[in-house]
Structures are given as structure tokens and as C-alpha cells.
Backbone as CSV, one residue per row, in Angstrom:
resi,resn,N_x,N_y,N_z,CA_x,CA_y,CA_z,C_x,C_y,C_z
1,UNK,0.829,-1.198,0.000,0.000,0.000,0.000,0.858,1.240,0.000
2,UNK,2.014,1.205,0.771,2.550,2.299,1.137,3.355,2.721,-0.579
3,UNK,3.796,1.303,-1.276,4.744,1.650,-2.560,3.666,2.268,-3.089
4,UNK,2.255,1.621,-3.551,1.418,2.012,-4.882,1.101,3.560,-4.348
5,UNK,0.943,3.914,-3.085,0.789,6.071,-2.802,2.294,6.242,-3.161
6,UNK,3.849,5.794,-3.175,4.490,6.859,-3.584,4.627,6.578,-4.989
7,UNK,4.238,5.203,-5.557,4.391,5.203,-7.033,3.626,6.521,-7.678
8,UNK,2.275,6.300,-7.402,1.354,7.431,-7.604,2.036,8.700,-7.359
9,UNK,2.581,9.140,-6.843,2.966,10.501,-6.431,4.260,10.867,-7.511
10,UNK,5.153,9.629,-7.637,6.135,9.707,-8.360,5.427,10.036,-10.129
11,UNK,4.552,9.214,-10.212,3.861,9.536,-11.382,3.365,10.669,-11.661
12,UNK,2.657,11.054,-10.707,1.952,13.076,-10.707,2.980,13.959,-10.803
13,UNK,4.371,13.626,-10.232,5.735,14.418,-10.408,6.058,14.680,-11.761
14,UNK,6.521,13.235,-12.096,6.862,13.364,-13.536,5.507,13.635,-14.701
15,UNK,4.299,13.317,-14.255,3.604,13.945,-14.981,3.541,16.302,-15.148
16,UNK,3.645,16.457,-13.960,3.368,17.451,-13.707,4.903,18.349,-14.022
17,UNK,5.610,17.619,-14.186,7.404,18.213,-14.972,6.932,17.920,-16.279
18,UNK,6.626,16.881,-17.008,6.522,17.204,-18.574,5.286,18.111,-19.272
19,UNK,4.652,18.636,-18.261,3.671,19.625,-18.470,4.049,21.231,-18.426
20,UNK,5.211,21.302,-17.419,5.990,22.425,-17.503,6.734,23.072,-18.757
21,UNK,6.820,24.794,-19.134,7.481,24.279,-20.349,8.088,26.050,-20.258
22,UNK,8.992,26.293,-20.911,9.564,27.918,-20.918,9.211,28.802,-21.777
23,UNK,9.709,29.682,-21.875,9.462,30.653,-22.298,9.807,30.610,-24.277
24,UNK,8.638,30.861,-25.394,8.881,30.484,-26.558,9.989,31.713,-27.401
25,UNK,10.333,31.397,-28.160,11.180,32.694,-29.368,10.244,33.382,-29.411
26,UNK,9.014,33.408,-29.738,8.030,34.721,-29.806,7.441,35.333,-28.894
27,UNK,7.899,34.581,-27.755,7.489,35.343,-26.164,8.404,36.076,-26.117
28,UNK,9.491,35.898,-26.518,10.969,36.444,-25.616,10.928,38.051,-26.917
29,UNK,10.898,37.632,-28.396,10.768,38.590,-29.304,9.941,39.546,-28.883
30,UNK,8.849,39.042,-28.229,7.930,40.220,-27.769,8.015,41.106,-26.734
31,UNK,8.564,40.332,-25.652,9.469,40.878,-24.858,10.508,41.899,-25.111
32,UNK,11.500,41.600,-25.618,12.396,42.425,-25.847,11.388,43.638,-26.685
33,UNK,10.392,43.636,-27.483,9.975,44.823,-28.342,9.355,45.876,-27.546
34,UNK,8.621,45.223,-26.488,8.244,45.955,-25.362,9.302,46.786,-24.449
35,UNK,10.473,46.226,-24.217,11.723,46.925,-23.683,12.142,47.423,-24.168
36,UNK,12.252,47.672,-25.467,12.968,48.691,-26.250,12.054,49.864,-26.561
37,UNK,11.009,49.536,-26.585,10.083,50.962,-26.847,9.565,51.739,-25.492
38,UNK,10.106,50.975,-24.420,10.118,51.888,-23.117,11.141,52.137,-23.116
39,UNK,12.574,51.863,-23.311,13.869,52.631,-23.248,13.853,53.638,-24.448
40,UNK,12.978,53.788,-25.402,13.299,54.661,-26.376,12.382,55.594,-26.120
41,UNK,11.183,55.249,-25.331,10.378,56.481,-24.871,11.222,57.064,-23.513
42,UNK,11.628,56.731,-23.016,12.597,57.043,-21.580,13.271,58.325,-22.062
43,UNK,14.403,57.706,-23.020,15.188,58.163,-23.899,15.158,59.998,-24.431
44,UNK,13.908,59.872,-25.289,13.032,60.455,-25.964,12.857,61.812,-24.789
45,UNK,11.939,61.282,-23.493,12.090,62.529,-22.685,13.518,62.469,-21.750
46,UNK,13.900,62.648,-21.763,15.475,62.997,-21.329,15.786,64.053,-22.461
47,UNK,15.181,63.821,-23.653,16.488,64.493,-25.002,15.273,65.650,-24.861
48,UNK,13.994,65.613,-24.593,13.283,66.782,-24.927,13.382,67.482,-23.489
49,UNK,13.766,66.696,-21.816,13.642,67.238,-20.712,15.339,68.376,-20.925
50,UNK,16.262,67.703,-22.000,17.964,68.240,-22.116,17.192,69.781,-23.025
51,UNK,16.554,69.409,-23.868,16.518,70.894,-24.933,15.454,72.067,-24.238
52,UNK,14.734,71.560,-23.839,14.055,72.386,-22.471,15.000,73.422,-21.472
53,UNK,15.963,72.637,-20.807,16.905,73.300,-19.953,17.961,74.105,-20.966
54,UNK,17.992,73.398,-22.310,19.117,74.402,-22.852,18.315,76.001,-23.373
55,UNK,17.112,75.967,-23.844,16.061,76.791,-24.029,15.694,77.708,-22.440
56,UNK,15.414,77.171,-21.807,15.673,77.720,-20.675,16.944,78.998,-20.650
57,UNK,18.147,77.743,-20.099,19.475,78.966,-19.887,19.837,79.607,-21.047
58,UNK,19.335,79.760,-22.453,19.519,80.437,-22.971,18.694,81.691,-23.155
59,UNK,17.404,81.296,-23.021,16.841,82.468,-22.803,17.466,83.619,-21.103
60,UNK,17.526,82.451,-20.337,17.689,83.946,-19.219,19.431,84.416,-19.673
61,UNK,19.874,83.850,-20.370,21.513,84.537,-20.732,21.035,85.280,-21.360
62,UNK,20.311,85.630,-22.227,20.033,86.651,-23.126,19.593,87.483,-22.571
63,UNK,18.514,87.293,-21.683,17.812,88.747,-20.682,18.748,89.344,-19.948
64,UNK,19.876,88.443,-19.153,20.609,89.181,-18.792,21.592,90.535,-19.757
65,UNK,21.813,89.984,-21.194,22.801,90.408,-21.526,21.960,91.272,-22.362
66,UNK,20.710,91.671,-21.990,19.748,92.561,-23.061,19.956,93.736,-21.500
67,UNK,19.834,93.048,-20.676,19.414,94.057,-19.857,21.225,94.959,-19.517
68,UNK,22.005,94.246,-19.333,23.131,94.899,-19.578,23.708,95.546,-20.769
69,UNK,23.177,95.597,-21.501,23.528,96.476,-22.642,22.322,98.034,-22.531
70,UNK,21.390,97.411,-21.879,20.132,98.848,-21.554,21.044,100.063,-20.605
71,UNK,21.969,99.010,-19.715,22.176,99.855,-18.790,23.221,100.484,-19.219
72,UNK,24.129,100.104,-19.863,25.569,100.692,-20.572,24.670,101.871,-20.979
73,UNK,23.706,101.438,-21.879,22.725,102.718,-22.748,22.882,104.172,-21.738
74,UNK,22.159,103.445,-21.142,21.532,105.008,-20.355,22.766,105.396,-19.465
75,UNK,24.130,104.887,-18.778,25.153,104.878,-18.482,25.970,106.145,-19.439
76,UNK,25.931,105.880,-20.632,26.313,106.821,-21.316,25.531,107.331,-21.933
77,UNK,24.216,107.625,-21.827,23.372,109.240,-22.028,23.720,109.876,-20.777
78,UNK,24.723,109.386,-19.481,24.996,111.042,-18.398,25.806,111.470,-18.859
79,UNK,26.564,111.579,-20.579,27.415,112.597,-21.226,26.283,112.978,-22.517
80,UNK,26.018,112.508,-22.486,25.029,112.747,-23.740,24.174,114.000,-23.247
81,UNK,24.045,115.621,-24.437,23.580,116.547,-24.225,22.088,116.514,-25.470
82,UNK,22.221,115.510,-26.099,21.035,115.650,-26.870,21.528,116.261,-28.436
83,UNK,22.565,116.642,-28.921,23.237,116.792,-29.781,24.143,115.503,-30.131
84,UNK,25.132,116.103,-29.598,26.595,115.582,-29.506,27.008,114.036,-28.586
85,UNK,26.362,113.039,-29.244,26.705,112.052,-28.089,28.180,111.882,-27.682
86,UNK,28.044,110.949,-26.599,29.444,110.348,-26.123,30.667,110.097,-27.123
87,UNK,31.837,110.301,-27.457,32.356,109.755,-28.288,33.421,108.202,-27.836
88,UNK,33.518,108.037,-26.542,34.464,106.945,-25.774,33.562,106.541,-25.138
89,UNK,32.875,105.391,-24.317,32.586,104.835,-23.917,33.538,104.382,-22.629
90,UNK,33.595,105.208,-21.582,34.515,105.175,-20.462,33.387,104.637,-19.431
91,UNK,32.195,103.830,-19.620,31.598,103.773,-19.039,31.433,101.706,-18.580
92,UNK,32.590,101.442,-19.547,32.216,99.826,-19.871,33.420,99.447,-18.544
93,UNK,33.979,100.257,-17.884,34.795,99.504,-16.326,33.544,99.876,-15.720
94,UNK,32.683,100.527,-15.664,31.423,100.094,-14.593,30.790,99.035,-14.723
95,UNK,31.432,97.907,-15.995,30.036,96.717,-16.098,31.451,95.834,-16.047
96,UNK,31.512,95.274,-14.772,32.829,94.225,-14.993,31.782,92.581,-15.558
97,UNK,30.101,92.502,-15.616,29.772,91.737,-16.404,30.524,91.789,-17.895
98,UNK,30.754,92.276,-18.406,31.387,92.711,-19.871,32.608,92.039,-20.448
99,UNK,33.136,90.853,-20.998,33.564,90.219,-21.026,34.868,90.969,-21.839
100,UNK,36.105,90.210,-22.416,37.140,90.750,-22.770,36.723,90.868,-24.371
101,UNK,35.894,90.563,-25.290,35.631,90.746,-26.403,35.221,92.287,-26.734
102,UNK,35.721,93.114,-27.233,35.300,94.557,-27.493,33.977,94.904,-28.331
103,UNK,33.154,95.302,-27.611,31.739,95.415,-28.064,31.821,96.713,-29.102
104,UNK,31.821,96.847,-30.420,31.992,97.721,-31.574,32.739,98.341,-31.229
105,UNK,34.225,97.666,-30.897,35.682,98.139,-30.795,35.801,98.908,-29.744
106,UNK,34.764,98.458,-28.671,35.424,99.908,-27.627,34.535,101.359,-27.937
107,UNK,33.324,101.235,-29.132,33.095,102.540,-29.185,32.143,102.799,-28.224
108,UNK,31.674,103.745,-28.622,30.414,104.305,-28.004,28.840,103.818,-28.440
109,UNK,27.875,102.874,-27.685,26.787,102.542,-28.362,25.773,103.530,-28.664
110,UNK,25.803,104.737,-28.250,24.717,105.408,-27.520,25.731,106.323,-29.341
111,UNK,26.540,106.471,-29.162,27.025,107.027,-30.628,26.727,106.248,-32.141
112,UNK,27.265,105.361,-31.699,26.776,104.508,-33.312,25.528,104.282,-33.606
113,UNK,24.250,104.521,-32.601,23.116,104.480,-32.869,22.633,105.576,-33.236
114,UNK,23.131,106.744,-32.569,23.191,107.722,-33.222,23.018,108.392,-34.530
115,UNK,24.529,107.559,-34.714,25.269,107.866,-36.091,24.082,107.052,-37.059
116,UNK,23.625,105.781,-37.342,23.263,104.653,-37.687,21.841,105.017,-37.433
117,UNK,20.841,106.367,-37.642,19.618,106.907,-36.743,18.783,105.850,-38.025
118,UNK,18.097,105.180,-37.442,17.197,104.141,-37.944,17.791,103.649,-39.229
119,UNK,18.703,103.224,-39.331,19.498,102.145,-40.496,18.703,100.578,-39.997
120,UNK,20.090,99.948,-40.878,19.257,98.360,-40.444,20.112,98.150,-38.855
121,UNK,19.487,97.157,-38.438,20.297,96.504,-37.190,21.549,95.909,-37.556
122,UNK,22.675,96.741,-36.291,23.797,96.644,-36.196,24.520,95.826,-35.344
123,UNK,25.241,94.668,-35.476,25.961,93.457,-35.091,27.436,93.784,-34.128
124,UNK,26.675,93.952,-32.633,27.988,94.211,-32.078,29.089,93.898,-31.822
125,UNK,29.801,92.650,-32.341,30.273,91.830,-32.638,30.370,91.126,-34.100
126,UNK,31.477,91.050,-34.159,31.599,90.237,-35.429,31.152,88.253,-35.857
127,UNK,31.708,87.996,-34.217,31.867,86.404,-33.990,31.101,86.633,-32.638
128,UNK,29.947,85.196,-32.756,29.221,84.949,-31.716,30.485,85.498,-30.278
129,UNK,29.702,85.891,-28.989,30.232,86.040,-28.146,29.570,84.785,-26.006
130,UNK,29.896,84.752,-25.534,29.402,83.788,-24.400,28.748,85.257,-23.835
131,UNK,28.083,84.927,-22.267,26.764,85.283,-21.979,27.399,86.539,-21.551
132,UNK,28.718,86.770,-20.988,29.403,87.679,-20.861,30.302,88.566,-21.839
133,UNK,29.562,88.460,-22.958,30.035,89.356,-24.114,31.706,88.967,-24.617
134,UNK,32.382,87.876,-24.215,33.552,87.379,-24.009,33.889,86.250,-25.453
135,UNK,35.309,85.679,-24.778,35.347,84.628,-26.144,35.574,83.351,-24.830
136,UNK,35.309,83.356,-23.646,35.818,82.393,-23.084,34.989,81.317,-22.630
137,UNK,33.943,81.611,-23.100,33.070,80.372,-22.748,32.171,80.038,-23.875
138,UNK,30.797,79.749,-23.327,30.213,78.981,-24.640,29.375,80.017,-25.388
139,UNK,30.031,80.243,-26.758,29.869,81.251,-27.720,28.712,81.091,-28.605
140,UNK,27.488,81.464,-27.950,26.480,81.291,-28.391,25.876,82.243,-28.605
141,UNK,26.058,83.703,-28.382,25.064,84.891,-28.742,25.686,85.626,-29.797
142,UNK,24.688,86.086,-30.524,25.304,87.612,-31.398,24.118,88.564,-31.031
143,UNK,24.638,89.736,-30.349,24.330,90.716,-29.924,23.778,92.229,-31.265
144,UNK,22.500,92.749,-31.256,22.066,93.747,-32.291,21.449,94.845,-31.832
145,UNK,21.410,95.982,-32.161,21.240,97.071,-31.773,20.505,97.849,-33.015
146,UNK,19.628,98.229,-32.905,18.857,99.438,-33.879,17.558,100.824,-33.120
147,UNK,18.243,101.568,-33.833,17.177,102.843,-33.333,17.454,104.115,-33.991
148,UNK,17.120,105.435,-33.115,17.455,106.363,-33.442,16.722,107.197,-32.589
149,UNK,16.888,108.811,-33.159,16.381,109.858,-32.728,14.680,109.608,-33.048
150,UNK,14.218,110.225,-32.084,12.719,110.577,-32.104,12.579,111.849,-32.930
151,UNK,11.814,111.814,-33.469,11.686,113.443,-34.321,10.682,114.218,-32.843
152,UNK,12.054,115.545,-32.378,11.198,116.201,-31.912,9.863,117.142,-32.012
153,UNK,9.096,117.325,-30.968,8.264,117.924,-31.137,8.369,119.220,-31.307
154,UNK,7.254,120.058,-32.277,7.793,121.642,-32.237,6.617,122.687,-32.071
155,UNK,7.590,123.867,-31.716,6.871,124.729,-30.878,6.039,125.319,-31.862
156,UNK,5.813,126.515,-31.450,4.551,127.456,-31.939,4.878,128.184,-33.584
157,UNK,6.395,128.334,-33.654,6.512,128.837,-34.387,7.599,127.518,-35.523
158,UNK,7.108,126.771,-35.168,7.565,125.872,-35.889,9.232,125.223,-35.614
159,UNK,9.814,125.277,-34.827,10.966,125.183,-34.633,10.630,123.788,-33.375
160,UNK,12.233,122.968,-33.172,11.865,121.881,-32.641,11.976,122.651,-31.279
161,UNK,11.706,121.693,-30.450,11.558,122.181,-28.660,12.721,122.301,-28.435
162,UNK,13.115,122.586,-27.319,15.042,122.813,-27.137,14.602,121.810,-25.695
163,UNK,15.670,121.021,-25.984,15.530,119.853,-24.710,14.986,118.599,-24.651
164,UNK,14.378,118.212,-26.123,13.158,117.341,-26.168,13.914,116.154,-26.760
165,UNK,14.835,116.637,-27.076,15.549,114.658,-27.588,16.141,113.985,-27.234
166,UNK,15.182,112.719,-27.482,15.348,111.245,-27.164,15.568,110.151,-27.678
167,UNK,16.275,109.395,-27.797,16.854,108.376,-28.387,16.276,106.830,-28.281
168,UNK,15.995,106.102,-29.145,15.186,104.899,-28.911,15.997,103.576,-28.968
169,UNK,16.645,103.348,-28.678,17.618,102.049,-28.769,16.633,100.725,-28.227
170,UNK,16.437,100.164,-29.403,16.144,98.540,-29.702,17.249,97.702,-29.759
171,UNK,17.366,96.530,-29.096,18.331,95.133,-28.644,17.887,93.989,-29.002
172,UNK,18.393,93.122,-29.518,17.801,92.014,-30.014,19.455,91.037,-29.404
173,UNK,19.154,90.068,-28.625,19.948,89.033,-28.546,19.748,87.976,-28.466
174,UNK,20.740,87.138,-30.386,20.256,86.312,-31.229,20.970,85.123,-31.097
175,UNK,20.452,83.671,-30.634,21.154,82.558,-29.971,20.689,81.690,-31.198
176,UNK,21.306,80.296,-31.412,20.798,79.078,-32.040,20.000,78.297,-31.201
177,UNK,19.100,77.510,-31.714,18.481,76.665,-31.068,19.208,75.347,-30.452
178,UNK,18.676,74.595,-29.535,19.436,73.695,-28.845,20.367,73.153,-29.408
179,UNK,20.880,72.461,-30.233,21.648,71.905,-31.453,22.096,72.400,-32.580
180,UNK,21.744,73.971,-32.312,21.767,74.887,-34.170,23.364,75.289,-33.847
181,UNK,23.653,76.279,-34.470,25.174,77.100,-34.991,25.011,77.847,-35.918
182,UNK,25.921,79.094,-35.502,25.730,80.388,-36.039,26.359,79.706,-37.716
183,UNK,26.109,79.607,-38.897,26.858,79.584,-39.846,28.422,80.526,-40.211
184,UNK,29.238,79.079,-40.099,30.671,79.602,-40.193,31.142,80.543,-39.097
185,UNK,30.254,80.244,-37.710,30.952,80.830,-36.800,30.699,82.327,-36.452
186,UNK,30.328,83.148,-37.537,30.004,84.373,-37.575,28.673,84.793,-37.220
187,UNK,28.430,86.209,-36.424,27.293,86.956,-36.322,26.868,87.087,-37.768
188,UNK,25.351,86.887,-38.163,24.983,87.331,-39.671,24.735,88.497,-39.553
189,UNK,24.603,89.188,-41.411,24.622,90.568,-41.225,22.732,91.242,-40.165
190,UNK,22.407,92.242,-39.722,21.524,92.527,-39.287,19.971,92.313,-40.605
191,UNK,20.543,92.780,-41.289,19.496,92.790,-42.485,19.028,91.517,-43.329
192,UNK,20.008,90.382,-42.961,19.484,88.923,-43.233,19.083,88.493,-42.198
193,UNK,18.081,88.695,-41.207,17.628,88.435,-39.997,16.125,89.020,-40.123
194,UNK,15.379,88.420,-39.683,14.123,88.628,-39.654,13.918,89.449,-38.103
195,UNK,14.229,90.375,-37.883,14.558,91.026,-36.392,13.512,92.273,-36.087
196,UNK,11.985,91.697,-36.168,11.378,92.704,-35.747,10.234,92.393,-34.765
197,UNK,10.455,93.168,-33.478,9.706,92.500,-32.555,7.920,92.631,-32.608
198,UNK,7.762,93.518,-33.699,6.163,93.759,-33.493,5.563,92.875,-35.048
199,UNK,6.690,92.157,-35.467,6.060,91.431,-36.338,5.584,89.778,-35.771
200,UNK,4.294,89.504,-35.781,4.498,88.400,-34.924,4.741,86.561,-36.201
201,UNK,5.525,87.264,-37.454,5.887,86.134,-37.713,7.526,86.119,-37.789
202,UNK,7.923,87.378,-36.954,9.205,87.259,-37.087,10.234,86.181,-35.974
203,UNK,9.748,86.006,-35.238,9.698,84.630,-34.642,9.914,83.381,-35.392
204,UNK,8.910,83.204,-36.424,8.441,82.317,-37.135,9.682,82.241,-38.108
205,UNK,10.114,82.544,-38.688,11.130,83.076,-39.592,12.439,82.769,-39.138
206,UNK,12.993,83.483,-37.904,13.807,82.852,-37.351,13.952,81.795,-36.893
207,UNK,12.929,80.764,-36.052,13.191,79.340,-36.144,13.456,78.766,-37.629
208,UNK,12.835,79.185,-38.970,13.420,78.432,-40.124,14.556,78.406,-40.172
209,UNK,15.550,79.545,-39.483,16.231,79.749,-39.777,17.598,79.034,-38.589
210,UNK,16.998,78.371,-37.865,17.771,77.677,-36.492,17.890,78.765,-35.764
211,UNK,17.150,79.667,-35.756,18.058,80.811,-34.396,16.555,81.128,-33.834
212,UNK,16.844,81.735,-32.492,15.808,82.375,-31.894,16.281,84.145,-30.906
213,UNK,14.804,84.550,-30.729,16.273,85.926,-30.112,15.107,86.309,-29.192
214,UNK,15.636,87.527,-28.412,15.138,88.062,-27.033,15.068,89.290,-27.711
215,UNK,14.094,89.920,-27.421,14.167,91.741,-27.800,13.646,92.512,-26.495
216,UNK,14.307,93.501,-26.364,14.282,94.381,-25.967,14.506,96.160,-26.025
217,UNK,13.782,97.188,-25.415,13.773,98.432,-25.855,14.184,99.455,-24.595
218,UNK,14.659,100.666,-24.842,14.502,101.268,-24.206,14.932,102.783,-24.586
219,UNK,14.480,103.884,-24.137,14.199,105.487,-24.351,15.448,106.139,-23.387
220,UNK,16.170,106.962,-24.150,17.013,107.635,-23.559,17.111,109.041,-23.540
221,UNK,17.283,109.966,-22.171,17.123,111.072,-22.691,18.667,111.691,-22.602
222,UNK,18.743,113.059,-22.997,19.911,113.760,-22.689,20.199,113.928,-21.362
223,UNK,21.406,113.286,-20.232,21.833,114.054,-19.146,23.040,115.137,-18.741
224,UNK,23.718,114.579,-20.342,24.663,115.768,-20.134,24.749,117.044,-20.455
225,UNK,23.413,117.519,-19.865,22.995,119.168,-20.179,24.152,120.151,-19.608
């Protein structure tokens, strides 16, 4: 009695092992297809969570370096009499942000805009510059400038006001997109740039073009009365 219960049992064993069976080639194929299209979606946001952050720090490098060029602006309208602008720019050791690259040679911005009274936009730099207007880091901006005189207002007898002029300096600072590059390294000229902030396909235009930009404005008056 006792053999025929473990014969029996021995039999349900080996029955119940040749019933067992693994895993087929088209289980495992399917498998793996499933793992690869979650590592490639993984993947996928990582590369869009990477161009996000580069979009990011490039935009606030640019605000910074829009807003430091506003301030140079009005920095040198306290020589500026409303005629005769600045001709030196002795004002660029107050911005030790300002990197060792010479922003239109050292001149005067508040002059060449001047000079340049509503021309096309002017490229302060020749070769992209880093966030600090420099060559020492990552050379991703070209810096633009356009404006001019306001036509003053005039008096009674037709003559302009004495005291009334103001200067409009527009900034545009123009980066590549996450993966783009300035072609051949160089700032392009201002006038092959789609660079106008109240156009709202000028945006549009510049992404065809791999670049994107920050604009900014600001009004200057005479302080060196």
C-alpha cells in the first residue's frame, strides 16, 4: 500500500514536470519589443527634458545680456547733451559683467546708434560672443542694436523744442536653437535676420532659420545738459 501512494505521487511528479514548459522565441521577441520601446520612450524625454533646460538657460543669458547692454545705454546718455553724443565709452569699467571681447571696438553705443539713426540693425560683434560678451566660454550669442532719434516735437513757431531729444535704442539678442550654430561661426549681417519684434511672424522666420532671439527696448534722454 505504502509503494502504490508513492508510485502514484512519483507519477503526478513526472507527470506534472513534462507539463511544464519555458518561455517560446516569440514570447521572448515580444518581450524584448516591449523593452525597447520603453527605453526609447525614456530616452526620448530625457532628449526633450535636455533641450528644455538648454532653451531655458539660454533664454535667461540673453535677458541678462539685453538688460546689460540697456544699462551701458543710459550709463552713457549722463554725457550725452542731446546733440553731440558720447564719443568713448569710459563707461564699460562700470560693467565688470562685460567680457574681454570689445563690443563695436570699444566705441560708443549710444554714438553709433546715433550715427546709424534708424538704419538696419547693427551686429555688435563680429563672432558669436558667451553670456558675458567674451570669447571664453560657450559662444552662443550675437548681440544687435537698432534705433534712433525721435523726431522732436515743435513749438509754436515751428521750430523743434530745445531739450526734447530722445533716443530709442532697440536690442535684439540672437542665440541658435538647442543643437543649431551660427553659420561659419560668424554673427549674420543685421538685415538677413528677420529682427522685428512687433512682427508676430518674425519669430516664425527665425526658427526656419535655427536661431531664436530676445528683444528688448529702451528710451534715452539727454543728461549731459
Amino acid at each position: 500500500m505504502i509503494r502504490t501512494q508513492s508510485s502514484r505521487k512519483n507519477a503526478l511528479r513526472r507527470s506534472d514536470f513534462k507539463n511544464r514548459r519555458g518561455f517560446t522565441l516569440i514570447e521572448l521577441m515580444i518581450g524584448m519589443v516591449v523593452l525597447m520601446i520603453g527605453l526609447m520612450a525614456t530616452m526620448a524625454m530625457q532628449t526633450n527634458a535636455l533641450a528644455g533646460y538648454s532653451a531655458t538657460r539660454d533664454g535667461t543669458a540673453a535677458a541678462n545680456m539685453g538688460r546689460t547692454l540697456e544699462q551701458i545705454f543710459k550709463a552713457e546718455s549722463q554725457s550725452w547733451n542731446g546733440i553731440q553724443p558720447p564719443a568713448n565709452p569710459s563707461f564699460f569699467a562700470d560693467f565688470p559683467e562685460v567680457g574681454s571681447e570689445a563690443i563695436l571696438g570699444n566705441q560708443s553705443l549710444l554714438s553709433t546708434l546715433h550715427t546709424n539713426d534708424w538704419g538696419n540693425w547693427l551686429a555688435l560683434t563680429p563672432q558669436p560672443t558667451d553670456n558675458n560678451f567674451g570669447t571664453t566660454g560657450n559662444r552662443r550669442f550675437c548681440s544687435y542694436i537698432f534705433g534712433g532719434l525721435r523726431t522732436p516735437p515743435l513749438d509754436g513757431d515751428g521750430n523743434p523744442v530745445v531739450n526734447s531729444s530722445m533716443l530709442i535704442a532697440h536690442i535684439a539678442i540672437v542665440y541658435p536653437a538647442a543643437r543649431g550654430t551660427f553659420p561659419d561661426n560668424n554673427c549674420p549681417a543685421g538685415n538677413t535676420l528677420a529682427l522685428n519684434p512687433a512682427n508676430p511672424t518674425s519669430n516664425t522666420q527665425l526658427e526656419l532659420q535655427g536661431l531664436r532671439a530676445s528683444f528688448f527696448a529702451t528710451q534715452l534722454y539727454p543728461r549731459g545738459l
